[in-house]
C-alpha positions, 0 to 999 in steps of 0.5 A, a space after each residue: 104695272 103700278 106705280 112703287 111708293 116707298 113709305 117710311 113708317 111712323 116706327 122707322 121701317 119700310 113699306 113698299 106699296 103699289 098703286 094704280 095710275 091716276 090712284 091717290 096716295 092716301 088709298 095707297 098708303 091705306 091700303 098698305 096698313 099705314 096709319 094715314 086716317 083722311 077724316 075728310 075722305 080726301 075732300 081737304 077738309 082736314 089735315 090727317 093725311 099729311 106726309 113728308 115727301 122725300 126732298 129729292 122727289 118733292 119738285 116732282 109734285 105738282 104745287 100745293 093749292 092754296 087750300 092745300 097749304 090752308 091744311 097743312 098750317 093745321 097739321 102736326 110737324 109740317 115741314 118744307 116738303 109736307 104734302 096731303 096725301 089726298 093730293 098726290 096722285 101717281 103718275 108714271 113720273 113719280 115711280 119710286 116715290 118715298 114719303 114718311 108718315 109722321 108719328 103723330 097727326 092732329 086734325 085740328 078741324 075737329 074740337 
């Protein structure tokens, strides 16, 4: 049995998806057909992955490194409860899970 991650699209609708234990949210959401690139690959290189987590679900992550928050400033529209895809991975704990992907991402690592 999968961890259920329900993602709101960039247009408003709902994905539901699966992923394995131990599986990062960026596979998740590619796999679903969201539009989450991960330049890096999940390396924190760069911030293409940046979602926003559901308030109620955001204390259930574990904290953002500081390299993490180093991303985020890059992103396009951080807000509070903005995480790396790359750096969630499911646990049973976070069955339900709901994030948005936002409209727009902006990796400014590239020029």
């Amino acid at each position: 049995m999968g961890i259920k991650v329900c993602f709101t699209a960039p247009d408003g609708g709902e994905v539901r998806a699966e992923g394995a234990e131990g599986a990062r949210l960026l596979e998740v959401a590619q796999t679903a057909g969201l539009p989450l690139e991960g330049t890096c690959e999940g390396q924190m290189a760069c911030s293409t992955c940046h979602v926003v987590v559901a308030p109620d679900w955001f204390a259930r992550l574990q904290p953002a490194s500081d390299d993490e928050e180093d991303m985020l400033d890059l992103a396009a529209g951080v807000m509070r409860t903005s995480r790396l895809a790359c750096q969630i991975v499911l646990t049973p704990a976070l069955d339900g899970l709901a994030v948005r992907v936002p409209g727009e991402a902006r990796d400014m690592q590239r020029r």
